[in-house]
C-alpha atoms as an extended CHARMM CRD file, in Angstrom:
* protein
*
       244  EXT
         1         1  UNK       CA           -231.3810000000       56.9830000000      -58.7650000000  PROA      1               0.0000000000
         2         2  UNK       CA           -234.0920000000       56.8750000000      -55.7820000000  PROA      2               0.0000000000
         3         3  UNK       CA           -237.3210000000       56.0500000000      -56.9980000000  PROA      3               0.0000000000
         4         4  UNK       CA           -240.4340000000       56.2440000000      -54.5250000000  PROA      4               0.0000000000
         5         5  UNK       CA           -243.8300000000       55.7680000000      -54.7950000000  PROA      5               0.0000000000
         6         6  UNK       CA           -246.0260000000       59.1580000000      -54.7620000000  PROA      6               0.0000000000
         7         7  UNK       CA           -248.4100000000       59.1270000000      -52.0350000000  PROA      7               0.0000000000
         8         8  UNK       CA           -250.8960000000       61.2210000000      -54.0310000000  PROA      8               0.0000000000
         9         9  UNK       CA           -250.4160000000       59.2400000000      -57.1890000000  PROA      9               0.0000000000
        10        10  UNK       CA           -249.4950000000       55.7230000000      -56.0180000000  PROA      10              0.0000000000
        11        11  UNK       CA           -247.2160000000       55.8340000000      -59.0200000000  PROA      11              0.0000000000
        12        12  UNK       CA           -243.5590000000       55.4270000000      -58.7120000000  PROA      12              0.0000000000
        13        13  UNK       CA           -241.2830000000       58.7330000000      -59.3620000000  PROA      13              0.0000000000
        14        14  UNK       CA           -237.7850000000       59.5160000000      -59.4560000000  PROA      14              0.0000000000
        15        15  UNK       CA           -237.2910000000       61.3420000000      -56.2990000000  PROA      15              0.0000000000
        16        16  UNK       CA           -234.9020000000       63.9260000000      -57.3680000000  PROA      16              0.0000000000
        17        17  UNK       CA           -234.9610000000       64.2850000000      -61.2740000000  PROA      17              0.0000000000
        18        18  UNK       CA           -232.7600000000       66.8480000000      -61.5030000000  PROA      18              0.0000000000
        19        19  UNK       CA           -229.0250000000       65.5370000000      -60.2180000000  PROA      19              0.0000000000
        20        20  UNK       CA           -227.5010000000       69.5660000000      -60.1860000000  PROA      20              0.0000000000
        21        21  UNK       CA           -228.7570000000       71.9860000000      -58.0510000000  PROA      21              0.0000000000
        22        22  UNK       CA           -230.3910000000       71.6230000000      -54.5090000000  PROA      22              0.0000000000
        23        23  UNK       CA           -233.1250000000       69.1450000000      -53.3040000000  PROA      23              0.0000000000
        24        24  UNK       CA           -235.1900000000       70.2060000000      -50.1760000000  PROA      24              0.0000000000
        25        25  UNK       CA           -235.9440000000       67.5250000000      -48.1690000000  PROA      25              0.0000000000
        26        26  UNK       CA           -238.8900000000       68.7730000000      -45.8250000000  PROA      26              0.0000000000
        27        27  UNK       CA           -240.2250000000       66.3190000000      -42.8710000000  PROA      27              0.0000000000
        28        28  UNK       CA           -243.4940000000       67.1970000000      -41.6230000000  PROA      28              0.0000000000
        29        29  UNK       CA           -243.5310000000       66.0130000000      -38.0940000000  PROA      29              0.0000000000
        30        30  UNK       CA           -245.1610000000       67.3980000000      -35.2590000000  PROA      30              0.0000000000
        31        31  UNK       CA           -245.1220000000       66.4180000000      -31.5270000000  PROA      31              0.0000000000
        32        32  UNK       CA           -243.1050000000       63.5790000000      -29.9770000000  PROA      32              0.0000000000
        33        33  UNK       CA           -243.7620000000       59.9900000000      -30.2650000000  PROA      33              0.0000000000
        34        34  UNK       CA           -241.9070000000       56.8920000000      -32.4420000000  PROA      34              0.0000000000
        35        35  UNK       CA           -244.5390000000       57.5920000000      -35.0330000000  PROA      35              0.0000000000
        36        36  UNK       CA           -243.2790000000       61.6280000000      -35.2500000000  PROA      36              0.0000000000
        37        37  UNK       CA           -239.8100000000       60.0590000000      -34.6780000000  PROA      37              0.0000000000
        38        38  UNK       CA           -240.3940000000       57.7300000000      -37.2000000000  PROA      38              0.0000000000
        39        39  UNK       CA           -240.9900000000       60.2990000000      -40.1210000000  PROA      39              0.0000000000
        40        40  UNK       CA           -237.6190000000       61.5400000000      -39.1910000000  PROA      40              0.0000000000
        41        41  UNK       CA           -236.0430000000       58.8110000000      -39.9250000000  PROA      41              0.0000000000
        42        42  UNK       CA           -237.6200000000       58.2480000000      -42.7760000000  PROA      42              0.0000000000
        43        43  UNK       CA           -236.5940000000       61.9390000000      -44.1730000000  PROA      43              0.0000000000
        44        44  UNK       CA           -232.9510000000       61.2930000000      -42.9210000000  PROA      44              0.0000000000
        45        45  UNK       CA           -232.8910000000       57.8920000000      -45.1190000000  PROA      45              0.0000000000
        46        46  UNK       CA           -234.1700000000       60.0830000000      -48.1230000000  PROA      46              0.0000000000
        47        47  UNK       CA           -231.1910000000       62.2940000000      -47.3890000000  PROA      47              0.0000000000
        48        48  UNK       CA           -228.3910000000       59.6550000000      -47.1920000000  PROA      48              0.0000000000
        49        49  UNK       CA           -229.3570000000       57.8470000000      -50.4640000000  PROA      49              0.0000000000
        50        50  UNK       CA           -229.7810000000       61.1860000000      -52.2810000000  PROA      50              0.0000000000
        51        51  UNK       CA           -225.9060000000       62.0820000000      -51.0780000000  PROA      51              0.0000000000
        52        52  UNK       CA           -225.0210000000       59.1470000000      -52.0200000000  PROA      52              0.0000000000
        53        53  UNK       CA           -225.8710000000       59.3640000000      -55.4310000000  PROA      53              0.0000000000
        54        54  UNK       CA           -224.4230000000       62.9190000000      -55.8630000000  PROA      54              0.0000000000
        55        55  UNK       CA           -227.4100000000       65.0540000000      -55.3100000000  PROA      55              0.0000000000
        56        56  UNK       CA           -227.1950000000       68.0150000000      -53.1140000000  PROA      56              0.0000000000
        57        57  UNK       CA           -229.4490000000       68.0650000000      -50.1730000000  PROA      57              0.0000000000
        58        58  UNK       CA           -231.2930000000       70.5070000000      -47.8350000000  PROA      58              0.0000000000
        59        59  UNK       CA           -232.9130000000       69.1150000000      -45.0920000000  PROA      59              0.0000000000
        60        60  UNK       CA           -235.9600000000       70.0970000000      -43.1840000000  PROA      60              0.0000000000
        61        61  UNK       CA           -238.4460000000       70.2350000000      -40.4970000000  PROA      61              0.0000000000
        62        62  UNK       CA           -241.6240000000       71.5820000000      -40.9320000000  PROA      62              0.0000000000
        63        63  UNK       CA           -243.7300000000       71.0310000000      -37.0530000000  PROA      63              0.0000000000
        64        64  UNK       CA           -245.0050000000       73.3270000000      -34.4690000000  PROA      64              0.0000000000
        65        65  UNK       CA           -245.3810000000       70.8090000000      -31.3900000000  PROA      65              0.0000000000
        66        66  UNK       CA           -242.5280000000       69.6290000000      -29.4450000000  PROA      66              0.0000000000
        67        67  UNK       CA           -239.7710000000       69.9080000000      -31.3340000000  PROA      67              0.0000000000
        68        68  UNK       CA           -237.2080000000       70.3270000000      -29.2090000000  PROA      68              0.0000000000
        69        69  UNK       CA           -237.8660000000       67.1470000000      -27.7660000000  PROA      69              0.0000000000
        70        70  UNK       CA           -238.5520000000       65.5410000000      -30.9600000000  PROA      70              0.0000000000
        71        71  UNK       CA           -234.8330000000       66.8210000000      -32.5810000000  PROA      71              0.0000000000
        72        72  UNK       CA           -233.4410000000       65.8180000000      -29.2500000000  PROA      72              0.0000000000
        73        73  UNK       CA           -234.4120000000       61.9870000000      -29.9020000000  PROA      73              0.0000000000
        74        74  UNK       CA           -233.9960000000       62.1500000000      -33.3970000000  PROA      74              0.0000000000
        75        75  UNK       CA           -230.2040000000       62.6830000000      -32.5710000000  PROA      75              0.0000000000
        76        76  UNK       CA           -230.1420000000       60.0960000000      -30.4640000000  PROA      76              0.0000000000
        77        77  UNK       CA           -231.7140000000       57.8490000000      -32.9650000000  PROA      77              0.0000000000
        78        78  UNK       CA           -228.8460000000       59.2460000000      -34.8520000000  PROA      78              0.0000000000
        79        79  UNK       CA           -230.9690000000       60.9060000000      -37.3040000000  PROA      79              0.0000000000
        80        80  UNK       CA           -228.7820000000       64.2570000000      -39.1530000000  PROA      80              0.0000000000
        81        81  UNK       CA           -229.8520000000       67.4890000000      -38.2950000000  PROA      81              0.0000000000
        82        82  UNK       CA           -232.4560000000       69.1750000000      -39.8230000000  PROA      82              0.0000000000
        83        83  UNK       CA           -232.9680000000       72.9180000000      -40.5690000000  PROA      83              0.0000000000
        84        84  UNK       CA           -236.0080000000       75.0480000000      -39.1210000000  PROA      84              0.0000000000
        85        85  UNK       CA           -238.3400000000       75.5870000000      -41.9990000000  PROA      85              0.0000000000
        86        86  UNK       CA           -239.3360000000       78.9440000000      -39.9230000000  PROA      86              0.0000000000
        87        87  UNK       CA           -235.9980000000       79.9520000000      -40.7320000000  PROA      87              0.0000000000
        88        88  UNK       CA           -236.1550000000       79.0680000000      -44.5330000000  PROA      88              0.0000000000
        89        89  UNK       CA           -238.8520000000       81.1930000000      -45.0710000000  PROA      89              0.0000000000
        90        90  UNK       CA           -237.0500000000       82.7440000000      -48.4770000000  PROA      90              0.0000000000
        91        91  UNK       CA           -235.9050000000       79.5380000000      -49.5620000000  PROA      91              0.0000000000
        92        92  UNK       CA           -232.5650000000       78.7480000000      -51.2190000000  PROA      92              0.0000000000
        93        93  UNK       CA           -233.5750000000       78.0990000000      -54.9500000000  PROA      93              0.0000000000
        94        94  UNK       CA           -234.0550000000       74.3410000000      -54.5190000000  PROA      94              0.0000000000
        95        95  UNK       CA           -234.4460000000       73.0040000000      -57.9250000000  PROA      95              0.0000000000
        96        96  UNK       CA           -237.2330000000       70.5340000000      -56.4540000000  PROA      96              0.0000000000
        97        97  UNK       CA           -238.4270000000       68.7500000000      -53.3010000000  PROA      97              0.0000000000
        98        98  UNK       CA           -239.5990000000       65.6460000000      -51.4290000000  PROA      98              0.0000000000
        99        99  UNK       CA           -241.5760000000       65.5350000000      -48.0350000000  PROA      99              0.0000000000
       100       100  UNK       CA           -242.0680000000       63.0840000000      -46.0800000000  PROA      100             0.0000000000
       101       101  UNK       CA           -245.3470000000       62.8980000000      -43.8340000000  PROA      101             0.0000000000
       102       102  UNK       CA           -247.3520000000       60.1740000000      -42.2000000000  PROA      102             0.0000000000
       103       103  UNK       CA           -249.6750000000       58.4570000000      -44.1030000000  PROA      103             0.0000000000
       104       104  UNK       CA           -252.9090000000       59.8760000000      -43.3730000000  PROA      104             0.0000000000
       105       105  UNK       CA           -251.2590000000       63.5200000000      -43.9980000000  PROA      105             0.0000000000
       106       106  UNK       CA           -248.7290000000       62.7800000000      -47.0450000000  PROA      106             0.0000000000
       107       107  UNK       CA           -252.0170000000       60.9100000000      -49.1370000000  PROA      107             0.0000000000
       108       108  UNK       CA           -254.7130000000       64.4400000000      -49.0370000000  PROA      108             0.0000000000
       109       109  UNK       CA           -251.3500000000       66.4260000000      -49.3860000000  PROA      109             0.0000000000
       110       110  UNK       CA           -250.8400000000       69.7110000000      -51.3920000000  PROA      110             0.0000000000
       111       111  UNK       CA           -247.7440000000       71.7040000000      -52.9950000000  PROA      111             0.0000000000
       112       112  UNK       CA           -245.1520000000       70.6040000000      -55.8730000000  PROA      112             0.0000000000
       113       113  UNK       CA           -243.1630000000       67.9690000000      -55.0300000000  PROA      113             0.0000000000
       114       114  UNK       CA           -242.6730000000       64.0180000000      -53.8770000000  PROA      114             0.0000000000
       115       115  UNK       CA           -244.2830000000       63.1030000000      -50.6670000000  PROA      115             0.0000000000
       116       116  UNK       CA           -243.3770000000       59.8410000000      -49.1070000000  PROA      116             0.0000000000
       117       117  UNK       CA           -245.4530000000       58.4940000000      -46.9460000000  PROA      117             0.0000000000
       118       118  UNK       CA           -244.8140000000       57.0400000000      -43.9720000000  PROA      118             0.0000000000
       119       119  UNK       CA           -246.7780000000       54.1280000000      -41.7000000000  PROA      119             0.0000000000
       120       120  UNK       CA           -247.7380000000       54.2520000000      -38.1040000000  PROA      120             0.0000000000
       121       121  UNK       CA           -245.9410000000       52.7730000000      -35.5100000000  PROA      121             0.0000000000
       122       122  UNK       CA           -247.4310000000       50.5970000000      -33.1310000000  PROA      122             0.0000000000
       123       123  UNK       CA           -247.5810000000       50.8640000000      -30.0820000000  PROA      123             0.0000000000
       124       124  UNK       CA           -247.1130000000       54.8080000000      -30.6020000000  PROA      124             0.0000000000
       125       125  UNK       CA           -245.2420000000       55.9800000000      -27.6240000000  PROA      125             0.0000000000
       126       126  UNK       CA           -242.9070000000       58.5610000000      -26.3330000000  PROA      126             0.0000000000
       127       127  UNK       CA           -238.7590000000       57.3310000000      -27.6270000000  PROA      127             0.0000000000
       128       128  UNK       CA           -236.8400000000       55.8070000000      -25.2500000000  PROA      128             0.0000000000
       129       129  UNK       CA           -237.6350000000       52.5770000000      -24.3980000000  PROA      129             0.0000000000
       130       130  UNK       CA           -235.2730000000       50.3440000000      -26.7020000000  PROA      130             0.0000000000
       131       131  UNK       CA           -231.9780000000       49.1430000000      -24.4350000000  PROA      131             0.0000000000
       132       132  UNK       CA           -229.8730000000       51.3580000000      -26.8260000000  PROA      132             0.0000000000
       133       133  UNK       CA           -231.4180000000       53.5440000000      -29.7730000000  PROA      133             0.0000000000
       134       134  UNK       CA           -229.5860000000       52.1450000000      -32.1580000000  PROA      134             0.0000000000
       135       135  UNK       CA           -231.9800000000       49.0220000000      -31.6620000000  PROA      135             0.0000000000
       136       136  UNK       CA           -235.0480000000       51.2410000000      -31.9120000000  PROA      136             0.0000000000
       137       137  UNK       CA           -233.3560000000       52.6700000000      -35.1610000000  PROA      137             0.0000000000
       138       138  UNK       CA           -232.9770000000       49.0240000000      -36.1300000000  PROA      138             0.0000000000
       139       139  UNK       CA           -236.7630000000       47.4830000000      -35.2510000000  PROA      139             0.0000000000
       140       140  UNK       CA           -237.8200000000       50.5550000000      -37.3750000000  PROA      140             0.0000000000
       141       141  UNK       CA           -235.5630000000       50.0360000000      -40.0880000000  PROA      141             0.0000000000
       142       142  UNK       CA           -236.7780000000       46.5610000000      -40.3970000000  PROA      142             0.0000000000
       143       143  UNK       CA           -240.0710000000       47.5570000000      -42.1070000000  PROA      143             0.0000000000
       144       144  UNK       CA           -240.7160000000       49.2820000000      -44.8520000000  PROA      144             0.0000000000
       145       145  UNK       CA           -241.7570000000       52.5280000000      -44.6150000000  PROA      145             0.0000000000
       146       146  UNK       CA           -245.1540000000       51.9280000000      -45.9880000000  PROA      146             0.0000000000
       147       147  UNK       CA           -246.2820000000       49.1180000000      -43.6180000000  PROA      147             0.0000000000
       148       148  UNK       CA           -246.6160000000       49.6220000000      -40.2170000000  PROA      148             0.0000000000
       149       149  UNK       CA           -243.9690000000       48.8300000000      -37.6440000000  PROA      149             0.0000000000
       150       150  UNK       CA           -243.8410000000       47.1930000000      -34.5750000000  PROA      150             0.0000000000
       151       151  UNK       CA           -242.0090000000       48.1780000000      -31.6510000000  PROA      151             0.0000000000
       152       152  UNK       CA           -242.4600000000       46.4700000000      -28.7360000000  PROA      152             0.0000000000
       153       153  UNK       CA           -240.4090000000       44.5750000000      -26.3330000000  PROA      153             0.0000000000
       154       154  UNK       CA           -239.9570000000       41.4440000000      -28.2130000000  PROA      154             0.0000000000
       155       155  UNK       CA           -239.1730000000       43.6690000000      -31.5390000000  PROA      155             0.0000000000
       156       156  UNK       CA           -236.7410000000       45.7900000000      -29.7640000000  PROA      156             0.0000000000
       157       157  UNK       CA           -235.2690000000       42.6520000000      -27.9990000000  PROA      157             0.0000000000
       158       158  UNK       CA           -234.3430000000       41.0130000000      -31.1500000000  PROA      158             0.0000000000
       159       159  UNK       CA           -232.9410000000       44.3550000000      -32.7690000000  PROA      159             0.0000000000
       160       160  UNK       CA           -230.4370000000       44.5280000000      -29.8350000000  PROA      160             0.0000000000
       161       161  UNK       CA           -229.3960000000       41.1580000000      -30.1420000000  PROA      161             0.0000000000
       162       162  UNK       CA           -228.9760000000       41.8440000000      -34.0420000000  PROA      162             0.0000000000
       163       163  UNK       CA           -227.2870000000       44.6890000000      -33.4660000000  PROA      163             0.0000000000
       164       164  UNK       CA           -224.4190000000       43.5380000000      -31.0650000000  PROA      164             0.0000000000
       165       165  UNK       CA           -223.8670000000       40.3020000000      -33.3860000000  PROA      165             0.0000000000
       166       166  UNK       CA           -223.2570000000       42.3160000000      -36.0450000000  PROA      166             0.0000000000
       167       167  UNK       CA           -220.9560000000       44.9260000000      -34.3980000000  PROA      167             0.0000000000
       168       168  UNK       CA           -219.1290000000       41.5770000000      -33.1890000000  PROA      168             0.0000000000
       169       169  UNK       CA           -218.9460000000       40.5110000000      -36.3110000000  PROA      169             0.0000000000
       170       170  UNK       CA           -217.5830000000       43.9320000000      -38.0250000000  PROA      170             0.0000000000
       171       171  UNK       CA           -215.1760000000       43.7730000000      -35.3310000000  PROA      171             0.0000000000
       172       172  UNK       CA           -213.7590000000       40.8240000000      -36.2600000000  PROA      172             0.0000000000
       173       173  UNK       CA           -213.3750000000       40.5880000000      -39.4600000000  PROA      173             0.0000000000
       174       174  UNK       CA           -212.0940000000       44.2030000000      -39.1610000000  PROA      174             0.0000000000
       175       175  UNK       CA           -209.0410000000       41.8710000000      -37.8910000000  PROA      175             0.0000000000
       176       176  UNK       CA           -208.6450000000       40.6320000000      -42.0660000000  PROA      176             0.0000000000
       177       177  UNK       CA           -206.9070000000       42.0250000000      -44.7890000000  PROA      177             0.0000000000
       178       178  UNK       CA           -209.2850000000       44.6080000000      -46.6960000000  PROA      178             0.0000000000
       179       179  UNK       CA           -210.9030000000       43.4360000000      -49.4820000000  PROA      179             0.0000000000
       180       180  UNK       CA           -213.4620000000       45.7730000000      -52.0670000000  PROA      180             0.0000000000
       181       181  UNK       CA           -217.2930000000       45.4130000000      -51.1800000000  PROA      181             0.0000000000
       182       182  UNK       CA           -217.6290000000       42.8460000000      -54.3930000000  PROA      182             0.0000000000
       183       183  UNK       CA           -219.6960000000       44.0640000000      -57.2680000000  PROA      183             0.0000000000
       184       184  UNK       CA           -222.7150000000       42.2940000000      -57.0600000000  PROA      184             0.0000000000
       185       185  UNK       CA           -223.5170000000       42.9090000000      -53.2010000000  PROA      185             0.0000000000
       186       186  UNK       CA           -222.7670000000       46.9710000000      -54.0840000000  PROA      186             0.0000000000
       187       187  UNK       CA           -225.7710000000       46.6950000000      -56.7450000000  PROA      187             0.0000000000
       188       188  UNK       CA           -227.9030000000       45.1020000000      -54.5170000000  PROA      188             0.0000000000
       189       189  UNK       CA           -227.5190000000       47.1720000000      -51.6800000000  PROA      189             0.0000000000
       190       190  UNK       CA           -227.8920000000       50.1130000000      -53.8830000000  PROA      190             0.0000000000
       191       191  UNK       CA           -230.9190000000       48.5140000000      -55.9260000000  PROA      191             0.0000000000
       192       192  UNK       CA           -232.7190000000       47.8980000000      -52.8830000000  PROA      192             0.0000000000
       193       193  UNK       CA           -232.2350000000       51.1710000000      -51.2090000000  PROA      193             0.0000000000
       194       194  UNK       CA           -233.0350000000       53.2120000000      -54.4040000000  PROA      194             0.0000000000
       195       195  UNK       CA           -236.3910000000       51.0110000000      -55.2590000000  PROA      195             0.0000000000
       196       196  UNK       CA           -238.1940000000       53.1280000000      -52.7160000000  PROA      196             0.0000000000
       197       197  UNK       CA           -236.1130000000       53.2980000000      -49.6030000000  PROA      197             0.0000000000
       198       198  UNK       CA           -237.0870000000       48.5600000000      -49.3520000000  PROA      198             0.0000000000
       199       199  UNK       CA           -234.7640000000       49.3960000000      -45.7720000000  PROA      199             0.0000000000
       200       200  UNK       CA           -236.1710000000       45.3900000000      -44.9630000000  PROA      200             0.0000000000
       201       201  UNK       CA           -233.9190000000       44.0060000000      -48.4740000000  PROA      201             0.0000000000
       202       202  UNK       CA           -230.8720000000       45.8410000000      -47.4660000000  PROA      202             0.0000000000
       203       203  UNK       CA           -231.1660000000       43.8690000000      -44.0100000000  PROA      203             0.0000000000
       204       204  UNK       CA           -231.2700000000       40.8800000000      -45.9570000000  PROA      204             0.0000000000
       205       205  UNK       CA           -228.3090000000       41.3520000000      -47.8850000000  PROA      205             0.0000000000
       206       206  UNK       CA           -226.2990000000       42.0670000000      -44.4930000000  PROA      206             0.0000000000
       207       207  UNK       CA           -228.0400000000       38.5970000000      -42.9470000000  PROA      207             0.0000000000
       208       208  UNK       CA           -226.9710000000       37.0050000000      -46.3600000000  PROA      208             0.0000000000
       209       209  UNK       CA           -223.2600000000       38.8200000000      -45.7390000000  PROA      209             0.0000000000
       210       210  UNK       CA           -223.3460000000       37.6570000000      -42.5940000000  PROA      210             0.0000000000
       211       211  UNK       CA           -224.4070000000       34.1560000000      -43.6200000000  PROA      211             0.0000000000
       212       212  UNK       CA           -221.9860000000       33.2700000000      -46.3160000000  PROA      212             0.0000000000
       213       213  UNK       CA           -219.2000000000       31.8500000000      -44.5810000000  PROA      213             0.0000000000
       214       214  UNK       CA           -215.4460000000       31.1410000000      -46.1470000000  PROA      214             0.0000000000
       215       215  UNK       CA           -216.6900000000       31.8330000000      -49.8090000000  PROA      215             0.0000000000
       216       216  UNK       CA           -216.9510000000       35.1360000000      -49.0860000000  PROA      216             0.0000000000
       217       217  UNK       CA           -213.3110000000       36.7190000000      -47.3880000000  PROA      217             0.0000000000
       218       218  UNK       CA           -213.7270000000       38.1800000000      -44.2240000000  PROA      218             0.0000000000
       219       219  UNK       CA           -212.3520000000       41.8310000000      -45.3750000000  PROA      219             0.0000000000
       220       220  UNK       CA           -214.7220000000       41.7950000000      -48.1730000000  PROA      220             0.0000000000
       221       221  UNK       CA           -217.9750000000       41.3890000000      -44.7930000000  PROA      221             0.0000000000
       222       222  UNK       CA           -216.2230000000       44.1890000000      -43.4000000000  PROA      222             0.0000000000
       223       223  UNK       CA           -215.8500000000       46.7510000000      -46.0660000000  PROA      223             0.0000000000
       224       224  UNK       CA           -219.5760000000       45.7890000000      -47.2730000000  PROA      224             0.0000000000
       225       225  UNK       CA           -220.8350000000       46.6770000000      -43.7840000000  PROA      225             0.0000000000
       226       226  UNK       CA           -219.0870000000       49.9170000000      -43.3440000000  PROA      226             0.0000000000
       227       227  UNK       CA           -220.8010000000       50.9910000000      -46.8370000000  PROA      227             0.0000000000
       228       228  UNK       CA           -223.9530000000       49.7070000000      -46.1920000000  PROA      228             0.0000000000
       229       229  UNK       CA           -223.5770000000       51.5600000000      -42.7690000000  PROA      229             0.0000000000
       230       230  UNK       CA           -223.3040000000       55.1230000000      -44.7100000000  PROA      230             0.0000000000
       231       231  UNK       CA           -227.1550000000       54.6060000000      -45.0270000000  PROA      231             0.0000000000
       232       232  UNK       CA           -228.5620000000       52.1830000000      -42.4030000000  PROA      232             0.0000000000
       233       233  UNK       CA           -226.3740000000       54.2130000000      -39.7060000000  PROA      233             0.0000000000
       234       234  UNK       CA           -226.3810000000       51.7400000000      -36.8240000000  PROA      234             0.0000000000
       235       235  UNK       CA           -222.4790000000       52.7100000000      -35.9530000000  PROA      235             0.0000000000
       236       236  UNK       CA           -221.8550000000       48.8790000000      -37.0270000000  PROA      236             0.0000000000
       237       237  UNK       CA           -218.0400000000       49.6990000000      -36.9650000000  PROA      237             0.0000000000
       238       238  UNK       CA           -218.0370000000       50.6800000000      -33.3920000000  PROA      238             0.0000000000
       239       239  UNK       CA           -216.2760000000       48.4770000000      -31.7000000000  PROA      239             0.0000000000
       240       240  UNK       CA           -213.6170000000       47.8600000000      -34.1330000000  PROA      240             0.0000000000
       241       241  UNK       CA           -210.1290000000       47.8560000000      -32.1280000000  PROA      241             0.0000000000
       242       242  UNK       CA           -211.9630000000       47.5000000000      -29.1780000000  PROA      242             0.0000000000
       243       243  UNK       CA           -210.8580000000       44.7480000000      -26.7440000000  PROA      243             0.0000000000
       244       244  UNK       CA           -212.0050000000       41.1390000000      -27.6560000000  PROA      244             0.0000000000
């Protein structure tokens, strides 16, 4: 069950108390920039570990500035699609909600609900400049929400290089005999990804994967990543069957 810290409260909350009936999601993001961008992703995290624990979810994006352009990235970031609050105007009987804003808006917030808040990126600048966005998607991913994250060259760099090891990887040991993700790597990917979205201690359970040589049975890597995958979304099975 996702806990988060309340950015009003600084107290930590279950996120969605109520397991039947329908969660809104709502991202507050307005005009285009990795910090806007980065909200998004934030909200679309919120979204996959709610799923994954059962609870139905409505996503939503509340903005008024560029937000064409801003969906258009956040698809490319692979980030889901999210609904037009100006289209939700008479609601669908969500049994509660969570919002996710940037920092300096989520902590003088007002209305029922979570809000998550979310850390500035720096430098701030328009999406696009990561060799592929899945490294951008990555370099954010790598800190947590509440601390600020940088993206510049050398960050986005060393995400790429990250991210094609790993897909190599997958790949490979896509070439083994499936095996179940083992118990104890399940609960700590879903400990750290329910004890408010810590993104940076799934990573390290991947590196420690990645790490743990022949004890460890090469099917077992692969099905771990694929379920990790369902939340970090970085398309790590890609380039299974692909050509060597």
């Amino acid at each position: 069950m996702l806990r988060i810290i309340d950015a009003r409260t600084g107290e930590p909350v279950v996120a969605a108390p109520v397991r039947r009936g329908l969660t809104r999601v709502e991202a507050h993001a307005s005009g285009y920039g990795t910090g806007t961008l980065r909200v998004l992703l934030v909200a679309d995290l919120v979204v996959r570990v709610l799923e994954l624990g059962g609870t139905s979810v409505l996503p939503v994006l509340t903005g008024e500035r560029e937000q064409a352009e801003l969906r258009a990235a956040a698809t490319t970031l692979g980030v889901r699609p999210f609904e037009d609050a100006r289209d939700l105007s008479g609601g669908f009987g969500e049994a509660q909600a969570v919002h996710v804003a940037a920092e300096d808006g989520a902590e003088t917030a007002a209305g029922e609900g979570v809000w998550v808040p979310v850390a500035a990126v720096r430098p701030d600048a328009r999406a696009g400049a990561a060799p592929e966005p899945a490294a951008l998607r990555l370099a954010l991913l790598s800190h947590h929400h509440r601390a600020p994250a940088t993206v510049d060259a050398a960050a986005l760099d060393e995400a790429a290089t990250t991210l094609a090891r790993w897909r190599r990887a997958v790949a490979g040991w896509a070439r083994s005999p499936s095996r179940p993700v083992p118990d104890d790597l399940r609960g700590q990917l879903r400990t750290a990804w329910e004890d408010d979205l810590d993104l940076p201690a799934v990573l390290r359970v991947l590196r420690s994967v990645e790490e743990a040589g022949p004890r460890l049975p090469d099917g077992a890597r692969f099905e771990t990543y694929a379920y990790a995958d369902r939340l970090v979304g970085l398309e790590l099975t890609r380039d299974v069957g692909a050509p060597a």
